[in-house]
C-alpha positions as CSV (number, residue, x, y, z in Angstrom):
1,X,31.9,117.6,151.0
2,X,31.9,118.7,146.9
3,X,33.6,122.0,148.1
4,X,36.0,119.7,149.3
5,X,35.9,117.8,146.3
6,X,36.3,120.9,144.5
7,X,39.2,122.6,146.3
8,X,40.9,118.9,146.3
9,X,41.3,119.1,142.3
10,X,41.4,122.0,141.5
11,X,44.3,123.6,140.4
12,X,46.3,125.5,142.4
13,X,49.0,127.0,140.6
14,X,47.3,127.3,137.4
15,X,44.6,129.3,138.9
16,X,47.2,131.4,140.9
17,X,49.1,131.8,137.3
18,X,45.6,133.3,135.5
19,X,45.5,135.3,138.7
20,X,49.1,136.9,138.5
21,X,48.4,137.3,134.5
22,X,45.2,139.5,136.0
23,X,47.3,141.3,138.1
24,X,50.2,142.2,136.0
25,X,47.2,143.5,132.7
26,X,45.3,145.4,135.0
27,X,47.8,146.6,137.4
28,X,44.9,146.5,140.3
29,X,46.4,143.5,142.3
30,X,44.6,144.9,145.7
31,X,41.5,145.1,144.1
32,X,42.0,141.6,142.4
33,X,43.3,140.0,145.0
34,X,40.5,141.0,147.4
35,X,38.0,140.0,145.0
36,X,39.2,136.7,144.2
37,X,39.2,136.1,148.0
38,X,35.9,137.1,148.5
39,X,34.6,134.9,145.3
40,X,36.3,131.7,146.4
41,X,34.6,132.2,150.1
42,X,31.6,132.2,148.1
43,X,32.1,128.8,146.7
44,X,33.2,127.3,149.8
45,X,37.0,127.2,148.7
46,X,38.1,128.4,152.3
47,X,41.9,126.7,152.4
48,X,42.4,128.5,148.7
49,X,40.6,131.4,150.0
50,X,43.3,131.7,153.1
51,X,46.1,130.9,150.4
52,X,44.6,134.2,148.6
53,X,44.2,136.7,151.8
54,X,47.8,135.7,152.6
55,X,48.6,137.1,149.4
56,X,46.8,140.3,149.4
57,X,48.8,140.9,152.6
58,X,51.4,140.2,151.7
59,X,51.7,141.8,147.9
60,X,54.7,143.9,146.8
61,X,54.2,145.7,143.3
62,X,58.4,145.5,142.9
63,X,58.3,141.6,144.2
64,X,55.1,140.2,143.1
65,X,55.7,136.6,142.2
66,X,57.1,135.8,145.9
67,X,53.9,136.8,147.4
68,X,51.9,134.1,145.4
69,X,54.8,131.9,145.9
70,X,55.4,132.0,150.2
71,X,51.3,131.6,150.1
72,X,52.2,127.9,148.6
73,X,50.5,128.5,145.4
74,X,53.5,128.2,143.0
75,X,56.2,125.1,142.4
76,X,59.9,125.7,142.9
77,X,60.1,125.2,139.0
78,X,57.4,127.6,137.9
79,X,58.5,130.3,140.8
80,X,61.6,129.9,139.6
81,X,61.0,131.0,135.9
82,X,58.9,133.8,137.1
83,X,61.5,135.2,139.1
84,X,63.8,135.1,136.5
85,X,61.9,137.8,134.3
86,X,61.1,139.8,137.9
87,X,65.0,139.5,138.5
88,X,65.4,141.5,135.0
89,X,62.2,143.7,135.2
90,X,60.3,142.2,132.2
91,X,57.9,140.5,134.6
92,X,54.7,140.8,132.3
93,X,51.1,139.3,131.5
94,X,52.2,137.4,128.5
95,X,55.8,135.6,130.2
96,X,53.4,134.6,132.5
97,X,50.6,133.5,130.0
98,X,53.2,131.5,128.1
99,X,54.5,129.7,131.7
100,X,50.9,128.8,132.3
101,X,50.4,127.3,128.8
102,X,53.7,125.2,128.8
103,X,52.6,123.9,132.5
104,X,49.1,122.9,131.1
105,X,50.5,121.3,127.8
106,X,53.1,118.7,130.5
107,X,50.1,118.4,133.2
108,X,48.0,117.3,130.1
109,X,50.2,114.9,128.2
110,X,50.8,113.5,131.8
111,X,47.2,113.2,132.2
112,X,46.6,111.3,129.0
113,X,49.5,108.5,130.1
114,X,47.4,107.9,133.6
115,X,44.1,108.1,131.7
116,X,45.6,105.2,129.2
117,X,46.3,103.1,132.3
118,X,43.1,103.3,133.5
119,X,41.4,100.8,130.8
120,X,44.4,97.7,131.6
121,X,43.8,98.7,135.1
122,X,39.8,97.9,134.9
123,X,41.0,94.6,132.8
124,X,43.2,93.5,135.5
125,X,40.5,94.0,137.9
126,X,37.9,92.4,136.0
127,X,40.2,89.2,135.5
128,X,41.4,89.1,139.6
129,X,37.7,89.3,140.2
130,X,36.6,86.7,137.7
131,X,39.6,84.1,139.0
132,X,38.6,83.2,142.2
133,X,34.7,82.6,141.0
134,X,35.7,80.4,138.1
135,X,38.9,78.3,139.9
136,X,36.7,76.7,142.1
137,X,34.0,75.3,139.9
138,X,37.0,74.3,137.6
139,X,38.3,72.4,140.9
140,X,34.8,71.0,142.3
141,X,34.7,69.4,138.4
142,X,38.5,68.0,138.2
143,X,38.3,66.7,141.6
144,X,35.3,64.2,140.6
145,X,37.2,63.0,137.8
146,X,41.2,63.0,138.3
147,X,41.0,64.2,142.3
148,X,45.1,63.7,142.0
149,X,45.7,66.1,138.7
150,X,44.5,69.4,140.8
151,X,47.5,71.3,141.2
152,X,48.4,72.4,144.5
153,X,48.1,76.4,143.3
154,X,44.3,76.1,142.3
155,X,43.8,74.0,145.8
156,X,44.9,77.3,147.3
157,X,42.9,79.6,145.5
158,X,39.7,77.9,146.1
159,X,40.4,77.7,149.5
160,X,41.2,81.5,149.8
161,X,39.3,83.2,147.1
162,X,40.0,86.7,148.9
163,X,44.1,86.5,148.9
164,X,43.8,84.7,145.7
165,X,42.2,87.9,144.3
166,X,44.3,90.3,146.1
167,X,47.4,88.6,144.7
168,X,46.6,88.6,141.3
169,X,45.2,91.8,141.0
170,X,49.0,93.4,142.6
171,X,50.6,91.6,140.4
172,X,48.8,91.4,137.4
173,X,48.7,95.3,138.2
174,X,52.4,95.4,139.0
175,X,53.2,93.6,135.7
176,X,50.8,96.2,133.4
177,X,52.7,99.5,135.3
178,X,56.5,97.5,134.6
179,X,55.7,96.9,130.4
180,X,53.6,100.2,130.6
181,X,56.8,102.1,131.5
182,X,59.4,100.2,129.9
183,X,57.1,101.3,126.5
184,X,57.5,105.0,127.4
185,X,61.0,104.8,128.7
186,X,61.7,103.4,125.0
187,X,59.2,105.5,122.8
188,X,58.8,108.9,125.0
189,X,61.2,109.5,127.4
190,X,64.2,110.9,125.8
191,X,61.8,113.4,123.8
192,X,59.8,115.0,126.6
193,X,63.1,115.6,128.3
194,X,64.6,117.7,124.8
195,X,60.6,119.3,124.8
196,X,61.8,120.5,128.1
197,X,64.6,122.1,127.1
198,X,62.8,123.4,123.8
199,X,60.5,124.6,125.9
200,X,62.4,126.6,128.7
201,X,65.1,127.5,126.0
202,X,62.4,129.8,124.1
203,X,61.3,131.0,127.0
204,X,64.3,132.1,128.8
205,X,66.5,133.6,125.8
206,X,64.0,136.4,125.2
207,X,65.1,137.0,128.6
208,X,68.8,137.0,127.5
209,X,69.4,134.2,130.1
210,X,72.9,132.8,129.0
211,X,72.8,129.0,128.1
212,X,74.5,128.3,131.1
213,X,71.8,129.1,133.3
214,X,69.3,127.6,130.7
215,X,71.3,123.9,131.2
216,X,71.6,124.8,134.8
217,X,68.3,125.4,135.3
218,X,67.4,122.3,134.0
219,X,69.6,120.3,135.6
220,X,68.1,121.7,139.2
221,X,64.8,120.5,138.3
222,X,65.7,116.9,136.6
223,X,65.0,113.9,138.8
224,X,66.7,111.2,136.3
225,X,70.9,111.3,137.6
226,X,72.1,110.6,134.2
227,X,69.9,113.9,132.7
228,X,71.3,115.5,135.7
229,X,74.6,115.1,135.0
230,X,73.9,115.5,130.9
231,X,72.6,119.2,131.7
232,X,75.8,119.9,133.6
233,X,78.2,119.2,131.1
234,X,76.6,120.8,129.1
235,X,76.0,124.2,130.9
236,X,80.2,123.7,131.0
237,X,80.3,123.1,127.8
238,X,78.0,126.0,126.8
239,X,80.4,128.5,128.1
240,X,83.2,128.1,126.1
241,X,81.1,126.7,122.9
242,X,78.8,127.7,120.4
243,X,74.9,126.4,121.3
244,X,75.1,124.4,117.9
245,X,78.1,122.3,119.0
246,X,76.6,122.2,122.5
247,X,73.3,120.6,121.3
248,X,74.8,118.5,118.6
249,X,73.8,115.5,121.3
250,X,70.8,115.7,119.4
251,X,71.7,114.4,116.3
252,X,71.2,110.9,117.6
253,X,67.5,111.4,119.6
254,X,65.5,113.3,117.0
255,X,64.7,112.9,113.1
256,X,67.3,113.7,111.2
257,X,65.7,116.4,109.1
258,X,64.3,117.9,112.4
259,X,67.9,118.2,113.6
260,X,69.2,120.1,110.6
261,X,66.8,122.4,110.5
262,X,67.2,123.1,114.1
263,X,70.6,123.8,113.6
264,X,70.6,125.8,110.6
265,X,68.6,128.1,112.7
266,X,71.4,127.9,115.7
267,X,74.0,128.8,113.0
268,X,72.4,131.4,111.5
269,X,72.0,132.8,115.1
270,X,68.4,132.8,114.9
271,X,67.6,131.0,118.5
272,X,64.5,131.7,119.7
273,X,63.0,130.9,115.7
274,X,64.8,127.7,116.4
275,X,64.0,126.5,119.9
276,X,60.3,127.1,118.8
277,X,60.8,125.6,115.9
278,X,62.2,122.3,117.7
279,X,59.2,122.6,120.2
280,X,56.7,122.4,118.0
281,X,58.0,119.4,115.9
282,X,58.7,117.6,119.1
283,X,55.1,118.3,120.4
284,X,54.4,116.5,117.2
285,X,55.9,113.5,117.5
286,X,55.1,113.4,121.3
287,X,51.3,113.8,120.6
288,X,52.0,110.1,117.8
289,X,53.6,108.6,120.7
290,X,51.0,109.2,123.2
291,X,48.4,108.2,120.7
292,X,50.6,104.9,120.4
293,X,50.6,104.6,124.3
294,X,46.8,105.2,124.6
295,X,46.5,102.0,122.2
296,X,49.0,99.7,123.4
297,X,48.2,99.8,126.8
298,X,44.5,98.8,126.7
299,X,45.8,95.9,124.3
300,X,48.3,95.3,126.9
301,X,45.8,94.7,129.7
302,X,43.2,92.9,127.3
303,X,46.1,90.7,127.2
304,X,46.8,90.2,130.8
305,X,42.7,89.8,131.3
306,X,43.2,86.5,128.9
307,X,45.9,85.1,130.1
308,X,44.1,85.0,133.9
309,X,41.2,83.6,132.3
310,X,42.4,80.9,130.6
311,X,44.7,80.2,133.6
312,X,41.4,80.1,135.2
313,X,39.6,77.6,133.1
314,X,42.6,75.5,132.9
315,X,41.9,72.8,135.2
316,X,39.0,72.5,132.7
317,X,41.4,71.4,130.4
318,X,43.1,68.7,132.8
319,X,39.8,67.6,133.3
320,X,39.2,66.8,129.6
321,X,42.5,65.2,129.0
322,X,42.3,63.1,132.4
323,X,39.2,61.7,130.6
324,X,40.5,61.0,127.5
325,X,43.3,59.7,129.1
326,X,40.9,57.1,131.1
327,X,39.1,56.5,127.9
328,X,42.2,55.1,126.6
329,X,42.8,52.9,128.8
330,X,39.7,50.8,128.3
């Protein structure tokens, strides 16, 4: 069972990247190979293990990115930069050592966004549980007092404190996900799509990959239609223009003096200085906004955990005011 555990999460293609980064230093992939085989049989890794063997098979010194790649152990994306740089012959341990690190850096910031959800989550669980316990004592009280101001809705959850539960807990959920998202559609979004490009853009031109190809590439691994289609006219665009009119898109998504910059470095036909110049501020302002989306969202569901409480206690509330109101009638 924990080797199961442990195979389950760990992973894959990272490992098979420090692998390949291995291979290409010591230029000993049979001996590598075989050893990393016989080490994850050791620790009870035996699908990974199979992934590996299939590999040492398998490996081509003039091809060796599609042997980790047919074994399963590499993305379309990542496979695809890799075989760029085999393509051209400068296939070597630090291309790939700056692939992995780029792969870590979006499975991390990704990983920090689910890890923020997790604390709104717990709230909206605590709240779904605490509703159906405290609705029908709320109930058992009003219906003593003013038996016709229960509302129909907190008849029901009394009466089915499991559904009740289940309900709220979906949509309570449902509604934390919905504003969770909206907040990084509006704060994040556009930015970790230009960190892409920043990203792939530094890479690929010390590979002399034409800008084209760069937008292209992009384009082939987007899954929003309107990025999509963005990165396509702009690999059109990027074949009769200069890159500095091509990105000047930008103007109107990042701060202003980031932009200028950027673009004095485009002009003066320094790219690479400025892709990685644009990367790194935009890894700035991405790291603020996940900090703001790690706050907002555990407010978010603190929220969500009050309003279900005080629904819960409401009939509380009738109960007082239907006294009062009897009060006042004597």
């Amino acid at each position: 069972m924990l080797s199961f555990i442990r195979e389950k999460f760990l992973s894959r293609e990272e490992f098979a990247l420090e692998v390949l980064v291995s291979v290409l230093k010591t230029g000993r992939a049979k001996n590598i190979l075989k050893r990393v085989t016989e080490s994850l049989v050791q620790k009870g890794l035996f699908r990974l293990a199979e992934d590996f063997s299939y590999v040492e098979k398998v490996y081509n010194e003039k091809n060796p990115v599609d042997a980790f790649y047919y074994a399963g152990l590499l993305s379309e994306e990542v496979y695809a930069q890799l075989k760029i740089a085999q393509r051209k012959g400068t296939l070597t341990s630090d291309y790939v050592v700056k692939v992995l690190e780029e792969l870590r850096k979006r499975r991390g910031a990704w990983l920090r966004i689910l890890k923020g959800l997790a604390t709104p989550i717990f709230y909206t669980l605590l709240a779904s549980f605490l509703l159906p316990f405290m609705v029908p004592n709320s109930v058992m009280v009003l219906e003593k007092i003013a038996p016709d101001k229960v509302p129909f809705v907190y008849k029901w959850i009394a009466d089915h404190p499991l559904l009740s539960f289940l309900f709220s807990f979906l949509t309570s959920s449902f509604l934390v996900v919905a504003i969770s998202y909206l907040l990084f559609r509006r704060t994040t979004f556009k930015l970790q799509k230009l960190h892409r490009l920043a990203e792939l853009a530094s890479l690929l031109r010390t590979q002399k990959v034409p800008y084209s190809e760069i937008f292209s590439f992009v384009s082939d691994f987007e899954g929003s239609r309107y990025w999509s289609s963005l990165w396509k006219d702009l690999a059109e665009r990027s074949k009769s223009l200069p890159i500095y009119e091509v990105v000047s898109f930008m103007e109107e998504l990042i701060p202003l003096p980031v932009y200028l910059t950027f673009l004095s470095y485009l002009e003066r036909g320094e790219e690479i200085k400025g892709w990685n110049y644009l990367k790194g501020e935009l890894e700035k302002i991405l790291e603020n906004r996940y900090g703001f989306l790690e706050g907002a969202m555990p407010v978010l569901g603190f929220g969500v955990l009050a309003i279900l409480i005080f629904l819960a206690i409401l009939p509380m509330f009738l109960g007082i005011f239907a006294i009062i109101e009897l009060f006042s009638r004597i």
